[in-house]
KEGU-433644 format. One record per residue (C-alpha): residue number from 1; x, y, z. Coordinates in steps of 0.25 Angstrom, whole numbers, plus 5000, padded with zeros to 4 digits. Layout:
PT   num     px     py     pz
PT   NUM      X      Y      Z
...
//
This chain:
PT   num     px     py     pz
PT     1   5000   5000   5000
PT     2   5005   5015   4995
PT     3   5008   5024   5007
PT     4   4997   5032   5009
PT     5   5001   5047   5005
PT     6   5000   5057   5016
PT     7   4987   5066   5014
PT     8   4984   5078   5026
PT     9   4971   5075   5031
PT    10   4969   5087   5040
PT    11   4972   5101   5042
PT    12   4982   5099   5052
PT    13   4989   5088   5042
PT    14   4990   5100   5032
PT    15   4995   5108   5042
PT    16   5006   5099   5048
PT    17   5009   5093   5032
PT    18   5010   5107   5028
PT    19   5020   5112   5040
PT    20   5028   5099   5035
PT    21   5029   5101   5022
PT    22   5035   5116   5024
PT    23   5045   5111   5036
PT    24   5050   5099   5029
PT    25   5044   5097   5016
PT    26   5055   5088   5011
PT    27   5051   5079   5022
PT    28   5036   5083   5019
PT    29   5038   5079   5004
PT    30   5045   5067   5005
PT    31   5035   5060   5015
PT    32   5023   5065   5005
PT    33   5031   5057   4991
PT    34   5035   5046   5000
PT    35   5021   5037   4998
PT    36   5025   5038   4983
PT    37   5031   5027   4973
PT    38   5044   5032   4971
PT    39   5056   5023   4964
PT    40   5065   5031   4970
PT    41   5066   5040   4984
PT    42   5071   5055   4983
PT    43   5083   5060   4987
PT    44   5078   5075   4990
PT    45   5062   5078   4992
PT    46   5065   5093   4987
PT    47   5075   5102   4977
PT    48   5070   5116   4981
PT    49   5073   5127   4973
PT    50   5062   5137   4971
PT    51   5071   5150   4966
PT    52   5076   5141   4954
PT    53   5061   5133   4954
PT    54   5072   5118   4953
PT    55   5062   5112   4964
PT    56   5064   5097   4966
PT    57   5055   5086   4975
PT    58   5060   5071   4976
PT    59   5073   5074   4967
PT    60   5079   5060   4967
PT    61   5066   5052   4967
PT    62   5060   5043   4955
PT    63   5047   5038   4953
PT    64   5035   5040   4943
PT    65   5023   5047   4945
PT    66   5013   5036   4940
PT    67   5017   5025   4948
PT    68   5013   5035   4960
PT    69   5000   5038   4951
PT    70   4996   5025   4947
PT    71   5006   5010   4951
PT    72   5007   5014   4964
PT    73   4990   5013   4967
PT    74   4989   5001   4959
PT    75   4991   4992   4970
PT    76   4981   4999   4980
PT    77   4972   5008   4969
PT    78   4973   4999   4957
PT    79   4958   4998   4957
PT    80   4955   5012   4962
PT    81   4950   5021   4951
PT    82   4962   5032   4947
PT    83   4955   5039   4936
PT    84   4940   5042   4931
PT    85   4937   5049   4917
PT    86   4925   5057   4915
PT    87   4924   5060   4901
PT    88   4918   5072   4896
PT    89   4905   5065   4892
PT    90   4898   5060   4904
PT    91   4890   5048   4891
PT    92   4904   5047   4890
PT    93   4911   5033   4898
PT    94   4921   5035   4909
PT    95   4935   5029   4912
PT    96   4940   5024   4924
PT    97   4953   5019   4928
PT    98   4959   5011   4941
PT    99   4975   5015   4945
PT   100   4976   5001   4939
PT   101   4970   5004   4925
PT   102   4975   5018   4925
PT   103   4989   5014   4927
PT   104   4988   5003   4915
PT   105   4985   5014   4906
PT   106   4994   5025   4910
PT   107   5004   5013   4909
PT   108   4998   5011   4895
PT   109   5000   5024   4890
PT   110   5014   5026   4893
PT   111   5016   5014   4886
PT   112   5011   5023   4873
PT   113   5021   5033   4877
PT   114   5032   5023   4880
PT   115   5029   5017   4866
PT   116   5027   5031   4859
PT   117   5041   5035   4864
PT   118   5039   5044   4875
PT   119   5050   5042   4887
PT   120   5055   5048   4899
PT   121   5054   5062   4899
PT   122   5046   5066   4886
PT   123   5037   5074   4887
PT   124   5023   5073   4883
PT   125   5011   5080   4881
PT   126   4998   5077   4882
PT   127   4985   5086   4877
PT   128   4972   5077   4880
PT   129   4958   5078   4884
PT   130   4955   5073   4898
PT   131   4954   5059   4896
PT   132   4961   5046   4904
PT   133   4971   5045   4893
PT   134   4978   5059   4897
PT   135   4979   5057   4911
PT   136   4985   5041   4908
PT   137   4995   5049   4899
PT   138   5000   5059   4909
PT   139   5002   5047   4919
PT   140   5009   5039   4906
PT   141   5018   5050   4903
PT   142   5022   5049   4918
PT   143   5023   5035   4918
PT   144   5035   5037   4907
PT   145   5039   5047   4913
PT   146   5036   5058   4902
PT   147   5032   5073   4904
PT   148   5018   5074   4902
PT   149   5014   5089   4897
PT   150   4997   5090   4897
PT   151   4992   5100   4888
PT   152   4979   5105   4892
PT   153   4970   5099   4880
PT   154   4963   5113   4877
PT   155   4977   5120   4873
PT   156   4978   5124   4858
PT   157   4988   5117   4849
PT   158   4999   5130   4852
PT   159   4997   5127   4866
PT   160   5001   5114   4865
PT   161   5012   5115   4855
PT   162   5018   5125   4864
PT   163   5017   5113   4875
PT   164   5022   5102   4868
PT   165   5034   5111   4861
PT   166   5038   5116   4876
PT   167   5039   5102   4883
PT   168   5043   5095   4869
PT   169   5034   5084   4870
PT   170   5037   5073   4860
PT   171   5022   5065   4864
PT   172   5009   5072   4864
PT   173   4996   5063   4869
PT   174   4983   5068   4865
PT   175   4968   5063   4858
PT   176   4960   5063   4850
PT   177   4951   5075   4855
PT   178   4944   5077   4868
PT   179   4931   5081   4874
PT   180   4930   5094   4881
PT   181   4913   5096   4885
PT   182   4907   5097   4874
PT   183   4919   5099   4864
PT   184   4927   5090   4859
PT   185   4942   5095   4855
PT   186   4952   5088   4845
PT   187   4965   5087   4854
PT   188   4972   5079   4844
PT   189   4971   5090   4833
PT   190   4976   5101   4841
PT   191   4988   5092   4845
PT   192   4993   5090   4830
PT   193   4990   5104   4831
PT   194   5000   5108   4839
PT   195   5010   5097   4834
PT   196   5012   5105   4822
PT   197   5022   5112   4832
PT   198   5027   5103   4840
PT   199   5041   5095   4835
PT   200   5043   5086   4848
PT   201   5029   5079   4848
PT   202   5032   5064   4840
PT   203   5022   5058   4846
PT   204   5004   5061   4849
PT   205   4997   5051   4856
PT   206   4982   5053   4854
PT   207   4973   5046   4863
PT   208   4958   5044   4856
PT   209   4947   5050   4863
PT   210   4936   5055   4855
PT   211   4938   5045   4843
PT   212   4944   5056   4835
PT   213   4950   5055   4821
PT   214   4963   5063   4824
PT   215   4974   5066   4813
PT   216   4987   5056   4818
PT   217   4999   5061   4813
PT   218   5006   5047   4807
PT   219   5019   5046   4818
PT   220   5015   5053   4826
PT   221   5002   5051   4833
PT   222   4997   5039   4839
PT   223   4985   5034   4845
PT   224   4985   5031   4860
PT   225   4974   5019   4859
PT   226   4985   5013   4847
PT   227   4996   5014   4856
PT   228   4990   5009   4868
PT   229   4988   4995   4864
PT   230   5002   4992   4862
PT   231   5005   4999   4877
PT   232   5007   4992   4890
PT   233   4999   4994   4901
PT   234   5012   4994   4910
PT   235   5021   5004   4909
PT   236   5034   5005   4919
PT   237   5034   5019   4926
PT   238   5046   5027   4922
PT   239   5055   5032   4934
PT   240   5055   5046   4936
PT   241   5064   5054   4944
PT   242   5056   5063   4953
PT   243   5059   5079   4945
PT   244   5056   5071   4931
PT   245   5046   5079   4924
PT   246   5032   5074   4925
PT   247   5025   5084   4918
PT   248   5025   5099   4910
PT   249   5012   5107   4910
PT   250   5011   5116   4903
PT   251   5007   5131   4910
PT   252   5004   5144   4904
PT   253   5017   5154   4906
PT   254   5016   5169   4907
PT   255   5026   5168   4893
PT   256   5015   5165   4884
PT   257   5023   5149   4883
PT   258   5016   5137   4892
PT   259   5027   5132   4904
PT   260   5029   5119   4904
PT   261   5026   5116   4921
PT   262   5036   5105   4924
PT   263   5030   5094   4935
PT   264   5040   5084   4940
PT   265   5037   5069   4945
PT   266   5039   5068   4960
PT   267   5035   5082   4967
PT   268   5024   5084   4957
PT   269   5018   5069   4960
PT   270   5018   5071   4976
PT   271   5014   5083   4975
PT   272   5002   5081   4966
PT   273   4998   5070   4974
PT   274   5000   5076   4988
PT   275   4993   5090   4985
PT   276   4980   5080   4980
PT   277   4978   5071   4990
PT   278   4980   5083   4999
PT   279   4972   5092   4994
PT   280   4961   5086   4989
PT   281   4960   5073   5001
PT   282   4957   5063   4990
PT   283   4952   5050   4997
PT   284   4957   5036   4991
PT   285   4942   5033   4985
PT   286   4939   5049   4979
PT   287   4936   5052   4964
PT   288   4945   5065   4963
PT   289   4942   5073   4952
PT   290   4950   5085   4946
PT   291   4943   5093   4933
PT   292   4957   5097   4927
PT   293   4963   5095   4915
PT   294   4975   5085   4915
PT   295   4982   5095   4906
PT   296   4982   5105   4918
PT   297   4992   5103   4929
PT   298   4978   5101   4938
PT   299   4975   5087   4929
PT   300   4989   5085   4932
PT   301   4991   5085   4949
PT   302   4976   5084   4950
PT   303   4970   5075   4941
PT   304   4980   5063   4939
PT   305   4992   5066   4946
PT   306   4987   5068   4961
PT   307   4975   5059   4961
PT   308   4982   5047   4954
PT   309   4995   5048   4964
PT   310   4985   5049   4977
PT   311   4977   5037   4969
PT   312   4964   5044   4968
PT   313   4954   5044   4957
PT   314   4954   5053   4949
PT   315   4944   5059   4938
PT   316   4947   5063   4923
PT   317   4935   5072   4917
PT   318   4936   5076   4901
PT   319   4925   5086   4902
PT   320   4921   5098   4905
PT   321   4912   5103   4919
PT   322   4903   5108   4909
PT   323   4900   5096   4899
PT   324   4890   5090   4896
PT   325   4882   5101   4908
PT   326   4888   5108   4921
PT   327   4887   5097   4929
PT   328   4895   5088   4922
PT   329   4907   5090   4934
PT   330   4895   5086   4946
PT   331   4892   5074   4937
PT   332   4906   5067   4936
PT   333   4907   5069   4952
PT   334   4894   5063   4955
PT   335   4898   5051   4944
PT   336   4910   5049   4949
PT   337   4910   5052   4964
PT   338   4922   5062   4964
PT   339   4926   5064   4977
PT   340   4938   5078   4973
PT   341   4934   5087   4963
PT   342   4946   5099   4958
PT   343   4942   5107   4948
PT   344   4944   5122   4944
PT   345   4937   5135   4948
PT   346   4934   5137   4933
PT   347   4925   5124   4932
PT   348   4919   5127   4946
PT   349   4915   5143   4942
PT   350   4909   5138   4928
PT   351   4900   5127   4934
PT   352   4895   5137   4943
PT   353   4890   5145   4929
PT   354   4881   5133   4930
PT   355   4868   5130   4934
PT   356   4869   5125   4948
PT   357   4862   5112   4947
PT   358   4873   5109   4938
PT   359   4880   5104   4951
PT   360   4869   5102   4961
PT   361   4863   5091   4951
PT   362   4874   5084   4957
PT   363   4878   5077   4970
PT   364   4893   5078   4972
PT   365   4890   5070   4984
PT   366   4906   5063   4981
PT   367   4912   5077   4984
PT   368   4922   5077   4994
PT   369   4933   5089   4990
PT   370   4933   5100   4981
PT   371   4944   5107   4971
PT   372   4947   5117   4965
PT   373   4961   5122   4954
PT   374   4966   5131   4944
PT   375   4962   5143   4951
PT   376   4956   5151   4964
PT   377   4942   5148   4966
PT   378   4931   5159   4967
PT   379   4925   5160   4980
PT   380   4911   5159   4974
PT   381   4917   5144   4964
PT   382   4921   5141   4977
PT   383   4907   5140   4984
PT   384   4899   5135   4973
PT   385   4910   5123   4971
PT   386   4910   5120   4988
PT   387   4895   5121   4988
PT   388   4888   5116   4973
PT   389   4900   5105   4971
PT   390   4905   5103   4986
PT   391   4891   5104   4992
PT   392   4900   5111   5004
PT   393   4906   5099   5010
PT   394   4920   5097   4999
PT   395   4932   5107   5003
PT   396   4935   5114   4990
PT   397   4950   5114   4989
PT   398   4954   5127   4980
PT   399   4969   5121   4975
PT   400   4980   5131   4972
PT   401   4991   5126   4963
PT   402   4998   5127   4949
PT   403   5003   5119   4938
PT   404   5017   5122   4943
PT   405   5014   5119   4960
PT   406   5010   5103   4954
PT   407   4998   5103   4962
PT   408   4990   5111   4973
PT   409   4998   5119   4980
PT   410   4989   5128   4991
PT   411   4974   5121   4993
PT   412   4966   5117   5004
PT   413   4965   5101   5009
PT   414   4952   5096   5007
PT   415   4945   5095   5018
PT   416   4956   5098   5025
PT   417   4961   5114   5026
PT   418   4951   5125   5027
PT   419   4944   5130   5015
PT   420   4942   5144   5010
PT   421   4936   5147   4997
PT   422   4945   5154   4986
PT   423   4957   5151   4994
PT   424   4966   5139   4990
PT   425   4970   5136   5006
PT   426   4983   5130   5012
PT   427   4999   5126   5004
PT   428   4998   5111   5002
PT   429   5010   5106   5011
PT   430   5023   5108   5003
PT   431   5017   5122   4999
PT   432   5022   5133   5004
PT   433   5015   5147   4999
PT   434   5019   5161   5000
PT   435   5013   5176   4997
PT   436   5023   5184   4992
PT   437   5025   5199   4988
PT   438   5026   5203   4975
PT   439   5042   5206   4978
PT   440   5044   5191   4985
PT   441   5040   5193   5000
PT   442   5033   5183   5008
PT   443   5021   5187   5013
PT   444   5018   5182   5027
PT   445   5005   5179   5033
PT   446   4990   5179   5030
PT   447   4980   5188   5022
PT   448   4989   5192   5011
PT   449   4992   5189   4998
PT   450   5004   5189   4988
PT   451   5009   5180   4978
PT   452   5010   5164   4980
PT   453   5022   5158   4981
PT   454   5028   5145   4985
PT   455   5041   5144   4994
PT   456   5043   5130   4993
PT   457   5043   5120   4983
PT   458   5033   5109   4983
PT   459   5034   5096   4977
PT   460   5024   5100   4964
PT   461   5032   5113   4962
PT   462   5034   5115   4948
PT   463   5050   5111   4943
PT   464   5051   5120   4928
PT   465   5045   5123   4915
PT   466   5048   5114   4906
PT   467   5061   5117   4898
PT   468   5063   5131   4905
PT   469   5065   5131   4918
PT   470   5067   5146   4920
PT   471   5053   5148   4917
PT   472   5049   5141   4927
PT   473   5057   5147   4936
PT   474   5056   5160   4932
PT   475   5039   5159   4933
PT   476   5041   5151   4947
PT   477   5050   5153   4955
PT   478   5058   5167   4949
PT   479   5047   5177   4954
PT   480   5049   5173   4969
PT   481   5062   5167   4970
PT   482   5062   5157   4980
PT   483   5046   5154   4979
PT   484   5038   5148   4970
PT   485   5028   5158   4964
PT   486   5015   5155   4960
PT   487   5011   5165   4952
PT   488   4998   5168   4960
PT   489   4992   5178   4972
PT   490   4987   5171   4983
PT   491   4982   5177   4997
PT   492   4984   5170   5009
PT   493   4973   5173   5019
PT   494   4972   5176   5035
PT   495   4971   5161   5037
PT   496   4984   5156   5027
PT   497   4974   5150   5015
PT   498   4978   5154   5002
PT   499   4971   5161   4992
PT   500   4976   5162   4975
PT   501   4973   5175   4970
PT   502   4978   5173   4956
PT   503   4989   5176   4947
PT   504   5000   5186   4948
PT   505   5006   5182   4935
PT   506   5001   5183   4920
PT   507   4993   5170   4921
PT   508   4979   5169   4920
PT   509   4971   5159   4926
PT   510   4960   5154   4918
PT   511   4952   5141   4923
PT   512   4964   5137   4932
PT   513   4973   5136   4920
PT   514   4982   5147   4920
PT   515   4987   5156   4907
PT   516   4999   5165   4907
PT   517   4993   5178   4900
PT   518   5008   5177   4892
PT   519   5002   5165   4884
PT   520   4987   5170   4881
PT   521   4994   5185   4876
PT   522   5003   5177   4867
PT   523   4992   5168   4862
PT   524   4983   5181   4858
PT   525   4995   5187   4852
PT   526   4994   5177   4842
PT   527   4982   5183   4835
PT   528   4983   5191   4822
PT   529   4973   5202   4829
PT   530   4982   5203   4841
PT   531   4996   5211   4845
PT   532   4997   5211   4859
PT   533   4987   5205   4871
PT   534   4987   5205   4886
PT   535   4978   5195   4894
PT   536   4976   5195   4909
PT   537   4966   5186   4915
PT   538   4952   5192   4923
PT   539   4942   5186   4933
PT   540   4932   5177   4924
PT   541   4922   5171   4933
PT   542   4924   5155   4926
PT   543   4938   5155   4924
PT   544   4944   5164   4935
PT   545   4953   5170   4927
PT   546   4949   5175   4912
PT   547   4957   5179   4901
PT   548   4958   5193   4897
PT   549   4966   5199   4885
PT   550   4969   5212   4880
PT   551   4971   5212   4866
PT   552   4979   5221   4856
PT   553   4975   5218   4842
PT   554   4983   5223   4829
PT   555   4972   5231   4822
PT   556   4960   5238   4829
PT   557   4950   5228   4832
PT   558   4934   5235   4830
PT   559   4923   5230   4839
PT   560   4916   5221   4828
PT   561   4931   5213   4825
PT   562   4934   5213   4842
PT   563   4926   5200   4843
PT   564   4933   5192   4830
PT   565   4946   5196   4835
PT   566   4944   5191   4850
PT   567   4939   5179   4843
PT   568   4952   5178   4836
PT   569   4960   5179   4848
PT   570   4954   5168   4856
PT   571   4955   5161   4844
PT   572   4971   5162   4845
PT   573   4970   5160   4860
PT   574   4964   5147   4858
PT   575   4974   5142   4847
PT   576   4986   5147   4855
PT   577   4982   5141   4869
PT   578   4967   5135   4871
PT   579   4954   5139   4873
PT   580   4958   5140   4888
PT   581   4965   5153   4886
PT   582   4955   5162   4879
PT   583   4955   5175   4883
PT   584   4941   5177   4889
PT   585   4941   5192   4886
PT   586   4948   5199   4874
PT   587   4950   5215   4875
PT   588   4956   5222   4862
PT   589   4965   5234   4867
PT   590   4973   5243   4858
PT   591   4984   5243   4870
PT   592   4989   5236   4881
PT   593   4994   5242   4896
PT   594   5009   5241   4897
PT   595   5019   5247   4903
PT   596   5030   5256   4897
PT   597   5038   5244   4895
PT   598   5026   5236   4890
PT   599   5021   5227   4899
PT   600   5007   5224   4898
PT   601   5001   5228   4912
PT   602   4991   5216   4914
PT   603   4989   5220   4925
PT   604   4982   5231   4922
PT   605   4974   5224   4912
PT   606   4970   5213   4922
PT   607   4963   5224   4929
PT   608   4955   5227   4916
PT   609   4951   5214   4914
PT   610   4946   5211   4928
PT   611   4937   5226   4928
PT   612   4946   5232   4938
PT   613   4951   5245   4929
PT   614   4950   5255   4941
PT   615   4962   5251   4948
PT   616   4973   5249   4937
PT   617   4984   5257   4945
PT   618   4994   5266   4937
PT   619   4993   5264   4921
PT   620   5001   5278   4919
PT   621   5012   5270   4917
PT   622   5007   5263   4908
PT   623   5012   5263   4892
PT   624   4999   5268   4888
PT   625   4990   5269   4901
PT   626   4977   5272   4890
PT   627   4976   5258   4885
PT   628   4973   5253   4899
PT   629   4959   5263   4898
PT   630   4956   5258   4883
PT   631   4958   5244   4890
PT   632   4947   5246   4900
PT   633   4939   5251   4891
PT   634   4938   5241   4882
PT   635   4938   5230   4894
PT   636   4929   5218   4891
//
């Protein structure tokens, strides 16, 4: 029988785990990673180096991510269901896999890699629609120990050339074409698409989903179901040393180029499946169900990674909270007696737009604990989700964390720490928060706020961008030396609980998944009507954040033509990055506000966009201090 892996199970645990961890957390850490598979011990727990961002947990120690995933439960869990999929027609069959089943097929499938030439180290990409086969690929790439990229599978054929060119993936995996509510989108076509540009792929693997006929490039492209026959169901696990990379994904940078987020295999794997069974109390017989897509870092810790290494089950959905009615998210926890439920903000506030017998047409008896990522919740989201959803009696646990922390970094323990709506809570143990001054200095005590950094490494820490490590340090750990920096506001209030505030970069927030204002400017740029943009985000009551952009064009735009133009720009956002990064709101300007040097005041602008033009503060030093008048004018 597996040592059983410390969970907290009250406050006062929290409290004496988190003293621990923050006294000794080498000691801390390596009691937490001792109930783990490892072929090999460590020699150190931690490298720390958080001025140069080289931060090392476990340095010395091999293993492989998927034994801990999947052999290790086979003796105990073999039976026990590990993943459920819910496809995106509820006419439509579901799929059920036991640890025992599941780990034959992720066997299975990195046979087809194995046998497509894929080894050690490549990296490969994979842009898929929700289906079992893209989460038995991610744990097969692992199991050979490639670096798995997931491209989010609504990214538009530049988006994911840039992707694949950046991590010079020689394998991409894709299908046919997937259902998304009541659309259905051809993934396959926007791969060759975007292969047009990219020299290093020799390889796509396409999986059939919808019975497509899809153009196959001879030498190419084969199909997975051809492959698979000829593959073994056993497949050795590939020793891994505990900084290997186990994954690049791919985050929007405030340059206008995606960075590639670098996870490692050790730190990342205890640290995914310590903050999960902490955090969210996951009993051995629960249904745990997270709404995000694999291809953000959510899918990643959230939906595979954390549940399959505490042995849980786990729940796939293809669809949409909308399709085929407004119910469809209260039917699949009744049908399937989810115990967890983590989703975003966005989803809960637009099932609010809904009719409320949308929800109360359903029991939601299962309910235990509530979640919610990707971004603050509102206080009024907040009640409605605690009352409509959790009938009162779930703790909603608000999760504060990024795609470089690994996984959640500042929450409350369901049922477990005190609970206060729009604020995340209490560091994890191992997280150690600070506010700081806009010049560096601490701030100390409680009721104030600053910006959020960390001042000690975690095991999830984020260790480089992918080919270009300055980057990463420059964005991380340059701002603060010493600290990591987050890049967000956050108050902490008179009893210690943290509270996000948003961003204090150029990076916009839209439905949890964040956009640097670099990359949508240079994607308008792009069209022919178009000679400079700004774009700053504003409050939108769905998304959180909207995208607002101020645009230059190269010839006066009339009123009758304003509509086609707008029209035109979307149309060049949408090619350039996805559907997910149209601008909410397009204002045609004659002249941007910049200083004497020439930097555009966004500030300035993002006070436009949100309606609060009466406290701009000095624009007399500005270039041309008239434009920011004809801007509020012509504010949409």
């Amino acid at each position: 029988m597996p040592v059983p892996h410390p969970r907290l199970h009250s406050f006062a645990e929290y409290e004496e785990a988190y003293r621990r961890s923050v006294e000794n957390p080498e000691q801390f850490w390596a009691e937490v990673a001792e109930p783990f598979t490892w072929r090999r011990k460590w020699d150190t727990v931690l490298k720390a180096d958080l001025v140069g961002g080289h931060n090392e947990w476990y340095s010395g120690a091999k293993l492989n991510i998927t034994e801990n995933c999947l052999d290790r439960h086979l003796a105990t869990r073999g039976n026990k269901l590990a993943l459920i999929w819910e496809p995106n027609d509820p006419k439509t069959r579901q799929i059920r896999y036991t640890y025992r089943e599941l780990h034959q097929h992720v066997c299975q499938f990195a046979n087809v890699l194995l046998n497509n030439g894929v080894e050690k180290g490549d990296r490969v990409c994979l842009y898929m629609p929700m289906i079992p086969q893209l989460a038995i690929a991610v744990l097969a790439c692992a199991r050979i120990g490639a670096v798995h990229s997931v491209i989010f599978a609504g990214f538009s054929a530049t988006a994911i050339a840039d992707r694949v060119n950046d991590a010079q993936a020689t394998v991409v995996l894709t299908a046919d074409g997937l259902n998304r509510g009541p659309k259905q989108i051809p993934v396959k076509r926007v791969v060759d698409e975007a292969l047009e540009n990219c020299p290093s792929v020799r390889r796509v693997i396409v999986v059939e989903h919808l019975g497509w006929p899809v153009q196959m490039r001879e030498g190419r492209d084969v199909w997975y179901h051809e492959e698979a026959r000829e593959a073994a169901k056993t497949c050795p696990a590939e020793e891994m040393d505990a900084e290997d990379m186990l994954f690049i994904l791919y985050t929007s940078g405030s340059t206008g180029k995606p960075k590639g987020v670098v996870h490692t295999t050790a730190g990342y794997m205890v640290w995914a499946d310590y903050t999960f069974r902490n955090v969210f109390q996951v009993q051995e017989n629960d249904v745990y169900w997270c709404t995000a897509d694999i291809g953000w870092v959510t899918g990643h810790s959230y939906l595979l990674y954390g549940p399959l290494l505490s042995g849980s089950t786990t729940l796939l959905f293809e669809g949409v909270p909308t399709y085929p009615d407004a119910g469809r998210f209260w039917e699949v926890i009744d049908k399937h007696g989810v115990n967890v439920f983590y989703t975003a903000p966005t989803a809960i506030r637009s099932l609010m737009a809904t009719p409320l017998d949308n929800v109360l047409s359903y029991s939601l008896d299962s309910l235990r604990v509530l979640g919610t990522v990707g971004e603050p919740i509102n206080e009024e989201a907040w009640h409605w989700y605690h009352t409509h959803v959790g009938k009162e009696r779930c703790p909603v646990v608000d999760t504060w964390w990024q795609t470089e922390t690994g996984g959640i970094m500042i929450s409350a323990l369901a049922g477990i720490s005190p609970l206060r709506p729009t604020h995340a809570g209490q560091p994890l143990p191992g997280v150690q928060p600070v506010l700081l001054t806009q010049e560096g200095q601490e701030i100390q005590g409680n009721d104030e706020e600053g910006y959020l950094a960390i001042k000690f490494p975690w095991p999830g820490i984020i260790r480089t961008t992918y080919g270009d490590h300055e980057r990463a340090r420059q964005t991380y750990f340059g701002p603060y030396p010493g600290y990591y920096f987050t890049g967000d506001g956050a108050r902490r209030d008179s009893t210690g609980l943290y509270r996000i505030i948003g961003r204090v970069d150029d990076v916009i927030n839209v439905s949890g998944h964040r956009f640097g204002t670099a990359e949508i400017e240079n994607a308008i740029n792009q069209n022919a009507h178009v000679v400079e943009s700004a774009v700053v985000g504003y409050p939108h009551d769905v998304k959180g954040q909207g995208i607002y952009a101020f645009v230059i064009c190269r010839e006066p735009v009339g009123k009758a033509d304003a509509g086609h133009v707008e029209a035109s720009i979307i149309e060049t956002v949408v090619a350039e990055i996805g559907k997910i990064a149209k601008p909410d709101k397009i204002q045609i300007v004659s002249g941007l506000p910049k200083t004497r040097s020439g930097k555009i005041m966004r500030r300035i602008l993002r006070k436009v966009a949100e309606g609060e033009t009466t406290n701009l503060g000095d624009i007399t030093t500005l270039l041309d201090p008239g434009v920011v008048e004809e801007i509020i004018q012509g504010k949409k």
